[in-house]
C-alpha positions, -999 to +999 in steps of 0.1 A: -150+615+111-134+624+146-109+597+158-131+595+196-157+578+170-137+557+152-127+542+183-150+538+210-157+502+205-120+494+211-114+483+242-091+498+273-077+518+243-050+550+256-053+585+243-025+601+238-031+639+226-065+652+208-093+626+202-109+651+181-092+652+150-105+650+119-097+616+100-104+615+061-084+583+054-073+549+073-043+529+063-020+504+070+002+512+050+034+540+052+037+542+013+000+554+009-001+578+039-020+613+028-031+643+047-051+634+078-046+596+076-050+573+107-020+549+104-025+516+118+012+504+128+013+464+122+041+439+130+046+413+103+073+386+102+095+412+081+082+444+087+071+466+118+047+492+111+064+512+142+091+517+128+075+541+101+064+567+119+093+594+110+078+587+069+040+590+077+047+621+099+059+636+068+032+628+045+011+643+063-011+613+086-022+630+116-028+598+142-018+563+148-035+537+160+002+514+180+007+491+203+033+507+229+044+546+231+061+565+205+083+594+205+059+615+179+039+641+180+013+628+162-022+621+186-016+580+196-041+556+204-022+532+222-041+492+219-039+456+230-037+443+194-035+469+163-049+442+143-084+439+161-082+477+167-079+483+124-111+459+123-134+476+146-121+507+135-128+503+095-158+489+102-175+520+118-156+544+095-177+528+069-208+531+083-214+495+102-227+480+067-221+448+076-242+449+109-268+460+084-268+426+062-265+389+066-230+379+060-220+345+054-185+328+059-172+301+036-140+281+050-126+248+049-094+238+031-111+228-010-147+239-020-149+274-007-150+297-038-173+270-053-200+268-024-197+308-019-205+307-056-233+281-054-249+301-026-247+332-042-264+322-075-292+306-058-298+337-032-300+357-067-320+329-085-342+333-056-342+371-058-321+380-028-303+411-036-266+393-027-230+401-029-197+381-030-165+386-023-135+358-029-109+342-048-128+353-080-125+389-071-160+411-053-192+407-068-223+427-070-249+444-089-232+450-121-200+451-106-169+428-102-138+446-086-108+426-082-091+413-050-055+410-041-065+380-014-092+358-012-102+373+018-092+417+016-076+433+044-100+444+069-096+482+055-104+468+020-130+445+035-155+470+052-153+495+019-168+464+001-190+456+021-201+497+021-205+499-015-225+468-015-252+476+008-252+512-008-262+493-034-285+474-019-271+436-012-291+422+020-271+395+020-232+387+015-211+357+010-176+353+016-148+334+014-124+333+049-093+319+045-070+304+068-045+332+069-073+357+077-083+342+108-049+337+117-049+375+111-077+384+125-092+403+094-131+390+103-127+398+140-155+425+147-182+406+117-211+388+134-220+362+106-256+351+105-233+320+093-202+299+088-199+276+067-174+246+069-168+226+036-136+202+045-101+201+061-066+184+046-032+194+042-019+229+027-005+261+038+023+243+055+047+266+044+032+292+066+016+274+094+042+247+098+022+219+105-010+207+105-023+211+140-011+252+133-037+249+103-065+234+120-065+257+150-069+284+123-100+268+110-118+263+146-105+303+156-132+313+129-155+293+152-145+299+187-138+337+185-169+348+155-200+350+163-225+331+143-258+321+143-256+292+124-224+272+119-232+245+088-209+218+090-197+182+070-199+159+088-181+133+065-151+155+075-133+144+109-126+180+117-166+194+103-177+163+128-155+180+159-169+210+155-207+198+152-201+181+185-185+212+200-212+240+187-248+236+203-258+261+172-242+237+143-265+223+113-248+197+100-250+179+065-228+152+048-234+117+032-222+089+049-230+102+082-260+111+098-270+144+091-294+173+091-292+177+055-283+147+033-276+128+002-284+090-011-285+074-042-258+093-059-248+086-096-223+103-117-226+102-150-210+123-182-236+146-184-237+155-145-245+141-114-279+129-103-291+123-064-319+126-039-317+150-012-334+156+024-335+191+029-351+196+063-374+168+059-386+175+020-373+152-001-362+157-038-345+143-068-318+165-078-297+164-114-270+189-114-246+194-141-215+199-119-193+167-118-184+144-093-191+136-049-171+168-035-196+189-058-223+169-039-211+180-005-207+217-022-242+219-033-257+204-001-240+232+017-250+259-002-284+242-004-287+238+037-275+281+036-298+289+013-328+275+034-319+288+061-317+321+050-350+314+042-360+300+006-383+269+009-364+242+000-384+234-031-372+268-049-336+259-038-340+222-053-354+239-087-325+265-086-299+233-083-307+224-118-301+254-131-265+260-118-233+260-141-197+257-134-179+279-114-145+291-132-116+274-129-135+250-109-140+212-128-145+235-156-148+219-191-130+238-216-136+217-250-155+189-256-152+170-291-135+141-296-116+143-265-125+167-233-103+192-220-110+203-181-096+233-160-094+229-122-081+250-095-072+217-078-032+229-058-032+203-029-029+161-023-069+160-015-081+184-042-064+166-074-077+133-064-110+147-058-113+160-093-096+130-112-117+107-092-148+129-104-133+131-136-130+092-146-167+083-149-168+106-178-137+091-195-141+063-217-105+063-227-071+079-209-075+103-186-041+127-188-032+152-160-013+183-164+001+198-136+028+216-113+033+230-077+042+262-066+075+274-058+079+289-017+051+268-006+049+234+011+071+211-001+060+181+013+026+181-008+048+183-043+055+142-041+020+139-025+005+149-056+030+135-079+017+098-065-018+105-069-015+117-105-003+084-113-023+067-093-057+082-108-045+096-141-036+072-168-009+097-180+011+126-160+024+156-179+047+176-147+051+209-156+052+244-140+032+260-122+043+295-101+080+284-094+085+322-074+116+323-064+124+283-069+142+266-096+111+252-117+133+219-125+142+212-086+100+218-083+090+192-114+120+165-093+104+163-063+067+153-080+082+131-104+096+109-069+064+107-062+050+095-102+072+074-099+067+059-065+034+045-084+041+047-118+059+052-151+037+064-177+049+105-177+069+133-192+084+165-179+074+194-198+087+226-180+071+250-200+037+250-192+018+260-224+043+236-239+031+213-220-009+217-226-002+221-262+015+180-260-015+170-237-038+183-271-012+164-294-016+132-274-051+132-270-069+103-289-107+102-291-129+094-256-097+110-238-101+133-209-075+161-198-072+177-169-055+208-165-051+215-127-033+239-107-040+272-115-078+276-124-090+311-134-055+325-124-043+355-146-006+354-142+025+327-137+047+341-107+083+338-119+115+355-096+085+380-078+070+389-112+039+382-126+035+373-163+006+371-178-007+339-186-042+322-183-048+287-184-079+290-200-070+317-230-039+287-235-059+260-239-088+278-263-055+294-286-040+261-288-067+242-301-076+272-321-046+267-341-045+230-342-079+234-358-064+255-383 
């Protein structure tokens, strides 16, 4: 494709040299630079892409896409923002697929890879030809690829979304995260809509503090374009941006609400509830546990209908939904019950032992860590509401990174402690399952939280592999024997 395509949507964009040259290949990155590449220069907070032009000269790229002038003599496309330029760019060198289907955008601090995988079940239930792409990895078809990030680069992004309307997929759901609007990797996408699930405290590591999160929630909203924007409204910041988006549809249960929820019961088989979908009223029994997986379900429920399956075909679809890995998972049920959950900040544990207790007729024990390199603050956050919710707190380790494990596994046992005594420090984590199985006595519950469906445990920039799940099924495996 000749570079003059690839960027006439960009803006005020400066041509220095041949605009007809021949691009096979876009990247971003130096190291993977091959014969007639387009190299998109980025500045990170380590890195500048400018500074690499000398290396993809010699590997043969043949124009750059940069954000001031560079002594080369490669053909330079001199932008605003290389960021916004590398989205508009990958999108038409992949043939505009995502112009060509609905996209949906999941964001919100918890819930997001299980409403995108609640929407996505009941679009294919209800015989939409639908892809996914998230946390989990990209699905469609027959396929699942992996991801690196829960939300690809925008050069990664638009290849997906190519192969998946090749395939056929009218419809795709994805997960946005934080760091990708702060990144601008959606920037381009018009969304037929976003979907808010909740905000609370994470990424503070990156973003600093919590007003620096937040604004990267609303960005999504101020800068996309959507045609619907689905929002809780039990959430203060889902309430702000109902009131500030003329196009929101908004859905909750203690709040008035387009689409809502009363008489809610948990139970140990599920949860049961009535819900107003657009005026038709149903009784729904799900088998997902607890209230967040209420407000989940009624947001992939209001999606659904909008996209246009009559809310009767989305209530029967309900029933039939399972458990998304990693999330509120159950594991092993016998005399006791083992749980997996993905849960890694203050408002997601207590979420899932608070959904957790109604099916726990004796001790509920949580097993759990905190990353190392992240936000700090949340480790003693977390350590209190273990012991507040959980009758028993096994600390443990989680992805230390580059962090000692035992200054980690101090800072959450402040916080046990700040409510509580009943606990142990186990540093190694499978050592620490395998004494949560050991301890259990009949009508327990265990929670294993942190990690989820995650196939590694990051230690000094390395990842092992390790899987929570695999742990938990060899460990009783052999206490059986």
């Amino acid at each position: 494709m000749q570079l003059k395509t690839l960027v006439k949507d960009i803006l005020e964009a400066q041509v220095i040299g041949n605009d007809c040259v021949e691009i096979e290949h876009i990247v971003s990155d130096s190291r993977v630079v091959t014969a007639k590449s387009l190299y998109v220069c980025l500045s990170g907070a380590e890195n500048d892409g400018h500074n690499f032009i000398r290396q993809v000269e010699k590997y043969g790229a043949v124009a750059i896409i940069c954000e001031r002038k560079l002594d080369t003599s490669l053909v330079q496309v001199i932008v605003k923002d290389t960021r916004k330029a590398m989205c508009l760019i990958a999108r038409e060198f992949y043939g505009n697929a995502c112009n060509k289907m609905k996209i949906i955008g999941v964001l919100g601090t918890n819930g997001k890879t299980t409403t995108s995988h609640l929407i996505y079940s009941l679009l294919n239930k209800a015989g939409k030809k639908c892809g996914l792409i998230g946390t989990l990895g990209a699905f469609y078809g027959q396929y699942h690829k992996e991801t690196a990030l829960t939300t690809p680069d925008p050069i990664a992004l638009h290849k997906i979304f190519s192969d998946m309307y090749n395939d056929g997929c009218e419809i795709v759901v994805m997960e946005v995260s934080a760091h990708a609007n702060y990144f601008n990797k959606v920037y381009g996408i018009e969304f037929f809509a976003g979907v808010f699930t909740n905000f609370s405290r994470d990424h503070l590591d990156f973003f600093k503090d919590e007003v620096n999160y937040k604004n990267a929630k609303l960005k999504f909203f101020k800068e996309n374009k959507s045609k619907y924007i689905i929002t809780n409204t039990d959430d203060k910041l889902g309430m702000e941006i109902a009131s500030n988006f003329s196009n929101s549809i908004s859905y909750g249960i203690e709040n008035p609400s387009d689409v809502f929820a009363i008489e809610m019961q948990e139970k140990p088989s599920g949860t049961e509830f009535v819900i107003n979908l657009f005026d038709c009223v149903y009784d729904v029994k799900t088998k997902l546990v607890g209230k967040f997986n209420v407000y989940n379900l009624l947001a992939a429920a209001t999606t659904v209908a909008l996209v246009g399956v009559k809310p009767k075909k989305v209530v029967e679809n309900v029933s039939k939904l399972q458990s998304v890995s990693g999330r509120i998972e159950l594991i092993y049920e016998g005399d006791f019950c083992v749980f997996l959950d993905y849960a890694h900040t203050p408002d997601g544990l207590e979420k899932v032992l608070t959904a957790l207790r109604p099916r726990c007729k004796g001790n509920l024990i949580c097993v759990f860590g905190c990353g190392g390199n992240r936000d700090s603050g949340k480790r003693y956050e977390m350590g209190k509401i273990s012991a507040k919710n959980a009758d028993f707190t096994i600390i443990t380790t989680d992805n230390p990174r580059y962090e000692e494990p035992m200054d980690i596994i101090m800072q959450i046992e402040r916080g046990v402690l700040s409510h509580g005594k009943n606990y142990v420090i186990v540093q190694d984590r499978t050592q620490a399952i395998e004494y949560a199985l050991n301890i259990a006595k009949k009508d327990d519950v265990i929670l294993v939280a942190g990690k989820g469906s995650e196939n590694y445990q990051e230690i000094l920039g390395i990842k092992l592999p390790y899987n929570d799940k695999d742990t938990i099924r060899e460990l009783l495996w052999s206490k059986r024997g």
